[in-house]
C-alpha positions as CSV (number, residue, x, y, z in Angstrom):
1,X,-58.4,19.4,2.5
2,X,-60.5,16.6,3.9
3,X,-59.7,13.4,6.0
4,X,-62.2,10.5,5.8
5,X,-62.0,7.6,8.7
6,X,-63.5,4.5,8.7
7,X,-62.7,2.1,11.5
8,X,-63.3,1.2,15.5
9,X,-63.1,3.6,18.3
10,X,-63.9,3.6,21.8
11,X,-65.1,6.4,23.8
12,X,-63.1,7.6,26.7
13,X,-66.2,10.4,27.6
14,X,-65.4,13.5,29.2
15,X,-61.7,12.1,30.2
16,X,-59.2,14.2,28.0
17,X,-61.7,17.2,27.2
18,X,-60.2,19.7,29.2
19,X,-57.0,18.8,27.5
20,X,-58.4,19.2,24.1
21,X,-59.9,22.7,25.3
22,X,-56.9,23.8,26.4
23,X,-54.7,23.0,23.0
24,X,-57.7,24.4,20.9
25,X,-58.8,27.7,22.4
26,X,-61.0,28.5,19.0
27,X,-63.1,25.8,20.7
28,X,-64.1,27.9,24.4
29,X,-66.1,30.1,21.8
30,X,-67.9,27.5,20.1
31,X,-68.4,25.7,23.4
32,X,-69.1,28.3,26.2
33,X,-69.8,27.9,29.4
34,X,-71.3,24.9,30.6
35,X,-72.2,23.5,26.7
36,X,-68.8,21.9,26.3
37,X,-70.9,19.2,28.6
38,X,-72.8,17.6,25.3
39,X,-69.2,16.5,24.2
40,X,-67.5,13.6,24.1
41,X,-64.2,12.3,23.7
42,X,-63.5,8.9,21.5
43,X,-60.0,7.3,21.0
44,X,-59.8,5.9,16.8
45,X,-57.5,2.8,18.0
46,X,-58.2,0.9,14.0
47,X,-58.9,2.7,10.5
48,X,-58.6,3.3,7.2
49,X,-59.0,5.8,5.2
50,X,-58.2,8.5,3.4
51,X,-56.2,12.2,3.2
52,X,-57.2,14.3,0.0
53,X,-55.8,17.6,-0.8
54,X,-57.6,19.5,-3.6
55,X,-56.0,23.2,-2.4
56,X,-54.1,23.4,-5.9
57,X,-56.7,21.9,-8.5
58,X,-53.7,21.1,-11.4
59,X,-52.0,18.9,-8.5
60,X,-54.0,17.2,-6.3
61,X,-52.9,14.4,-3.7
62,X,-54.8,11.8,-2.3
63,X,-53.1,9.0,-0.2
64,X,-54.4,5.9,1.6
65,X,-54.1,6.4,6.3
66,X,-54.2,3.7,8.1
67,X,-54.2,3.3,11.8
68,X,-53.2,0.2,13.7
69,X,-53.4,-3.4,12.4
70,X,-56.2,-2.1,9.7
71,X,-54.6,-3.0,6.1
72,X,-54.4,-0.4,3.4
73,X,-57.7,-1.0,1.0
74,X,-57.2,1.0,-2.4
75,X,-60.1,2.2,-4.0
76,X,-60.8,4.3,-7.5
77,X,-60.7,3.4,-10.9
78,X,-58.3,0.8,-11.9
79,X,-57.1,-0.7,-15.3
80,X,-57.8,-4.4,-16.4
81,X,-56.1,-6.4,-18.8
82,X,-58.3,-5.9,-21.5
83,X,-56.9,-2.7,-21.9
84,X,-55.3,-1.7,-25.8
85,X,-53.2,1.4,-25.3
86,X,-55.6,3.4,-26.8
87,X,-55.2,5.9,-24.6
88,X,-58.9,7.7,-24.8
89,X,-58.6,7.5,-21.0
90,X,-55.8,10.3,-20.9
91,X,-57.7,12.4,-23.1
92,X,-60.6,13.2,-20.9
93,X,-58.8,13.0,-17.5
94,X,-59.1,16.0,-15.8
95,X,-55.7,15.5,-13.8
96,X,-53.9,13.4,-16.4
97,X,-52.7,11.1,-13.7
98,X,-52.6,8.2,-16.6
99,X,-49.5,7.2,-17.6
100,X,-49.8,5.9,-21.1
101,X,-45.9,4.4,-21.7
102,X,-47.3,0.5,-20.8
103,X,-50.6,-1.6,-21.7
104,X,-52.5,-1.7,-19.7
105,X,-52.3,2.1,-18.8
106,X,-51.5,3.1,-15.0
107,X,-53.8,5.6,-12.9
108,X,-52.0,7.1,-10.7
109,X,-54.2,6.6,-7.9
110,X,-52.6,9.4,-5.8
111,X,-53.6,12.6,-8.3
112,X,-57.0,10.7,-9.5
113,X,-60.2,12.6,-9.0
114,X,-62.6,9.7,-9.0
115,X,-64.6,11.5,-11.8
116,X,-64.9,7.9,-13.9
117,X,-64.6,10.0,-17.3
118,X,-61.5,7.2,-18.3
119,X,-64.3,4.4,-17.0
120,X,-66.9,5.7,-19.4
121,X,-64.9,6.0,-22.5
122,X,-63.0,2.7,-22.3
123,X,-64.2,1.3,-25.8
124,X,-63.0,-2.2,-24.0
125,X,-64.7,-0.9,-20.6
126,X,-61.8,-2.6,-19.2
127,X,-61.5,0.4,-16.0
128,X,-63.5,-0.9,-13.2
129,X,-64.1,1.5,-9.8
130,X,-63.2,-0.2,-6.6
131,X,-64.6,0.6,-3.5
């Protein structure tokens, strides 16, 4: 599982460290002693984001966090109108998070990879990758 953040923070220094210490004892063996000193502590007050799960490889889940006012940007492959059914897409997606039933086709953002394998066999190259 990872978590990737993106946003403003502000850093509150040494403030809340014992706290955090004390809710993650793992940490007093990483940080002996006096090192816990080259710490510091910063608050994420706006982000974006995102959570992605790839623990079970024939489901994975990847959703869109947002913190604060920050709005929700989606990224990955998406379908234009250009598309024809065709449906080459679905036949080399790894997660087959396509759904095929409308034109243009749907990827299911939340199960998608980001490989680009539906991107590069569009004959209408009609997916485009937003970041």
């Amino acid at each position: 599982m990872a978590i990737s953040l993106r946003g403003k923070i502000k850093n509150t220094g040494y403030e809340k460290l014992d706290a955090i210490f004390e809710k993650n004892t793992y940490m007093q063996k990483i940080y002996p002693d006096d090192t816990r000193s080259a710490l510091q502590v910063f608050c994420l007050y706006e982000a974006e984001g995102e959570y992605f799960d790839i623990s079970d490889p024939s489901h994975i889940v990847r959703e869109s966090i947002v913190i604060g006012e920050k709005e929700v940007h989606q990224t990955g492959y998406f379908v234009g109108e250009d598309c024809i059914g065709c449906k080459l897409c679905y036949s080399v997606c790894p997660q087959k998070c396509i759904e095929i039933y409308s034109k243009p086709v749907v990827i299911n953002q939340s199960n998608c990879l980001h490989c680009g394998n539906c991107a590069e066999i569009c004959p209408k190259q009609c997916i485009e990758k937003r970041q």
